[in-house]
N, C-alpha and C positions, 0 to 999 in steps of 0.2 A: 185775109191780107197776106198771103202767103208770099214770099219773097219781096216782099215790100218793106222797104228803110223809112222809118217811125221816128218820129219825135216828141216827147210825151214829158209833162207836169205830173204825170200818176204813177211811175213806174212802180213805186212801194205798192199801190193800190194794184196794179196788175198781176203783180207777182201773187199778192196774198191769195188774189182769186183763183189759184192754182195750186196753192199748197196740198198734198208736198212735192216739196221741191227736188228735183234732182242737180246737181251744181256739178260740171264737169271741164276742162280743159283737154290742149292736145297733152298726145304725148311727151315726154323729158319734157316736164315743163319747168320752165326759166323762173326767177322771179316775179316778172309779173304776173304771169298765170299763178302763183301761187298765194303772190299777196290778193289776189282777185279774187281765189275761189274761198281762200279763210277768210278775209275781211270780207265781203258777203255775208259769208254763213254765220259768223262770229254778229253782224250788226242784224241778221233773219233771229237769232235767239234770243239779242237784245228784246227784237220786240216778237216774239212769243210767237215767231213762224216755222215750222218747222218745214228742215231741209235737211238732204244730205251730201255730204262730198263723196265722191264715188274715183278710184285711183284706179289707172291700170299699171302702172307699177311704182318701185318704193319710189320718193322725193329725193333730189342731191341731199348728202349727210352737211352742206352748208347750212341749209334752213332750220337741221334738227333744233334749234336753240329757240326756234319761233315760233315751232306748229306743236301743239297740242296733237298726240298721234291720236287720242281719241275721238281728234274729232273726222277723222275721216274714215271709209272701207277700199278695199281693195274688190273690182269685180270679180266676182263667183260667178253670177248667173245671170246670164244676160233678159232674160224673163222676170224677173222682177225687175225692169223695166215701168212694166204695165202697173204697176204702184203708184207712179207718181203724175201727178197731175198736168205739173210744167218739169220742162228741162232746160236749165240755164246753162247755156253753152260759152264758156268766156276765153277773149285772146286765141280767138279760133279763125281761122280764114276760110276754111271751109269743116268738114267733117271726115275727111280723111287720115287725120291725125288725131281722130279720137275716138272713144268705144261705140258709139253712135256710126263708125262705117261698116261695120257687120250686122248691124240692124235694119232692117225694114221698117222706114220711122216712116215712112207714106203708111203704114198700115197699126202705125200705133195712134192712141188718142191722144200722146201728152203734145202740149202745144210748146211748142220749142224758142226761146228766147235766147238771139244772137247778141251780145255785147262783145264789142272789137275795134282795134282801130288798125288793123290792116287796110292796106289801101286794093290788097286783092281781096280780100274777102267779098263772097260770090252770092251774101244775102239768102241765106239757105235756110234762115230762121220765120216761124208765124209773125216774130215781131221782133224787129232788128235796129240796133241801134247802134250806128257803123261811123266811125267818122276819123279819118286818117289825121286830122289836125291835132287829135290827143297827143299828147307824148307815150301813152302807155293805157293799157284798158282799166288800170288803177286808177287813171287821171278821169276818167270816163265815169266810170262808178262813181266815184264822189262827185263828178259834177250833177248825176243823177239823183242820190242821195240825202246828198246834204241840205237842199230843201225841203224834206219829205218830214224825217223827224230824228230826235238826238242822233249824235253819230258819236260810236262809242269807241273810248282810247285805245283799245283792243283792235279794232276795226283801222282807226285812224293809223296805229301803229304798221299793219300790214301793208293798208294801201300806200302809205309813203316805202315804206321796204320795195313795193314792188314799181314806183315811179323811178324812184332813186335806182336801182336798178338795171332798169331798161332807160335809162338817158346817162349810165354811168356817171353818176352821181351827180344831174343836171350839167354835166359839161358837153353832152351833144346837142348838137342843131336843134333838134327835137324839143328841148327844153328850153322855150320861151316864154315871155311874162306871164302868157295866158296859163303855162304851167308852175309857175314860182307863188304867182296868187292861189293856184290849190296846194300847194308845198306849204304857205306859211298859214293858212286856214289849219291844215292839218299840226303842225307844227304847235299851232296856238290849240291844239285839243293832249298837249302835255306830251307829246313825244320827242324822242331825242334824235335827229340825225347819225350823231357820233355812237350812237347806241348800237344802230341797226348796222351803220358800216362796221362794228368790230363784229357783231355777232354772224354776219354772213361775208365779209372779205377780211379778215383777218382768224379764219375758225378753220384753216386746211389742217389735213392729219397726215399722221407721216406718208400714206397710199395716195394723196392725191396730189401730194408733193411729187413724190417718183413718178404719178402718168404724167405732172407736168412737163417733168425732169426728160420723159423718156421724149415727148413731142416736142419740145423745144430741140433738143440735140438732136434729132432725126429731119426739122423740117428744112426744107428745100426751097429756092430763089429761084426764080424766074427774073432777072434784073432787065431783060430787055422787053417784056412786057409789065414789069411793074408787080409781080406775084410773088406770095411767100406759101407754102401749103405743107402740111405735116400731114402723117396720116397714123391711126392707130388701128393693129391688126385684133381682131376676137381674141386670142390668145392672152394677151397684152393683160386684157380685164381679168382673166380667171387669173394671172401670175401674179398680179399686184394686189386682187381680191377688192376692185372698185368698178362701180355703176358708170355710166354714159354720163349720168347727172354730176359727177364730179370731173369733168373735164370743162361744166360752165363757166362760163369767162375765158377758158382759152385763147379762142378766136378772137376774141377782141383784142388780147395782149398779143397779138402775130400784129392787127392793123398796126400795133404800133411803130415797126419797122418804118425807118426814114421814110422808104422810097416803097411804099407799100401804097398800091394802087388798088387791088385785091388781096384780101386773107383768105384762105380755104383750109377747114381741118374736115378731113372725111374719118368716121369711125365705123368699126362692124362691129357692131352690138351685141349681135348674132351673126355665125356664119353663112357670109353671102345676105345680109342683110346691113347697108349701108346708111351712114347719116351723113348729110354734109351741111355742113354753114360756112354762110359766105358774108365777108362783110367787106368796107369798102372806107374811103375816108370822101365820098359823093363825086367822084367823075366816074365812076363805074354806076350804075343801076343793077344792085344784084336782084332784086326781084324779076325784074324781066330775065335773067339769064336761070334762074330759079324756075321758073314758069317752064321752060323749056323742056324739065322732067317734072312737070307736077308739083311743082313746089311753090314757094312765093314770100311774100314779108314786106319790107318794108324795100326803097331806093337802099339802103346803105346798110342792112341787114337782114337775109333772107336764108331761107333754107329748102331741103328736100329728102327724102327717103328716095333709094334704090338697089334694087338687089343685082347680084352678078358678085365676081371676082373682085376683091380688093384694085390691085394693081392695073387689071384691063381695065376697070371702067373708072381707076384714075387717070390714068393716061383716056383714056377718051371724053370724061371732063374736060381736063385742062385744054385735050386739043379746041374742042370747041369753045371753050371759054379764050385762046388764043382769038380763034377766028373771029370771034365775038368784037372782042373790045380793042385789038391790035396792037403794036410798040407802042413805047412810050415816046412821048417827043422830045422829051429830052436825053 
């Protein structure tokens, strides 16, 4: 059933027949990707399945207050692969942005399990379970779940970390009733809301204060097509001594500009190797404009990798993102 989108009353049963497990996300993963792959792994030990979380590099230092470091590795060896039976691919769109693209997975046997709700996601899983109307792959899990068998405070605590999250704090679009009924399910399994917002939006340290500090004062308007965009050089990271992962939330707090039609923050990670996020407050479509370098996500938040020059291949973004979407009309 290979690229084929699934619907299933068994998903706990499917999983076990595959243990162990491997649990992976893309790259710089956000909240939701985080609260998905520990609530996961965290409700697979409840009930005595073994799996593991597999990282290709550290976590934002926001989550540190959430994640048990033991409970995950960092990839060493791409060969012990061939260990695991299933591989759960979560809040992935494709496999581009995970360790899984340097792999020849046509030529391995684990059977690959996509759970996602991108609306790009390209179905690249043996069994996939895809559906853009979540709010978040957190919201997905649990609707999966939570019929199967206990769903444990530990688990309930991530998955709402990572709803709450990706619908910034149930105030986007995205979070509608069909998500507030898995909010207050979760809610009623003893977690706190007010918990999770201090420990991951009120937990910045003084270095990620100053990357804020440095891309807020640096970012630039576009006022006659509706764009705000900042960008951070490689250098940036080694002199402030912080990760990619601590610039999360940025781009969202650029949308919040009055007249902000587009946000865009581009970062090199590495030199000549490029991240961009775009987001939108919904008359733009940034996934379509995402798509155009390989990238994608949702209408009103998407992203991409790209290498080249910082500065040339900003200015050749934005030209195109001009051409794209045009003035504003008012």
């Amino acid at each position: 059933m290979k690229s084929k989108k699934v619907t299933s009353n068994n998903f706990l049963e499917l999983l076990a027949k595959h243990t162990p497990l491997l649990i992976i996300t893309h790259e710089n993963p956000d909240g939701d990707a985080i609260g998905a792959i520990f609530g996961l792994k965290t409700f697979l030990n409840y009930h005595s399945l073994s799996s593991t979380v597999l990282l290709s590099e550290s976590l934002p230092s926001a989550y540190n207050n959430l994640i048990n470091k033991e409970d995950y590795e960092y990839l060493t060896n791409p060969d012990e692969f061939s260990k695991y039976k299933g591989i759960v691919v979560l809040d992935s769109a494709n496999t581009s942005r995970t360790i899984l693209k340097d792999l020849a997975t046509t030529e391995t046997s684990s059977v690959i399990f996509n759970i996602d709700h991108h609306v790009s996601n390209d179905l690249f899983g043996d069994f996939n379970w895809v559906e853009p109307k979540w709010s978040s792959t957190c919201e997905g899990l649990v609707r999966l779940l939570k019929g199967e068998q206990a769903l444990p405070k530990e688990s309930a605590r991530l998955f709402l970390m990572g709803i709450l999250t990706d619908t910034g704090y149930l105030a986007f679009a995205a979070a509608g009733l069909d998500t507030l009924e898995i909010v207050t399910y979760l809610y009623k399994n003893g977690v706190s809301i007010s918990e999770i917002h201090r420990s991951v939006k009120e937990n910045m340290n003084k270095r990620q204060m100053k990357l804020w500090g440095y891309a807020i004062y640096n970012c630039q308007y576009e006022d006659e097509y509706g764009i705000i965009w900042s960008s951070i050089p490689n250098q940036i990271y080694s002199t402030l001594n912080v990760k990619d992962g601590d610039s999360e939330g940025l781009v969202e707090f650029f949308r919040r500009y009055r007249d902000c039609r587009l946000a865009l923050l581009i970062r090199e990670v590495e030199p000549s190797i490029l991240r961009v996020s775009l987001r939108s407050k919904g008359e733009v479509d940034v996934n379509s404009l995402a798509s155009i370098w390989g990238g994608g996500g949702h209408p009103r938040a998407a992203g991409f990798t790209i290498s080249g020059e910082l500065n040339l291949v900003l200015k050749e973004i934005l030209d195109i993102i001009k051409g794209k979407i045009g003035i504003c009309n008012h």
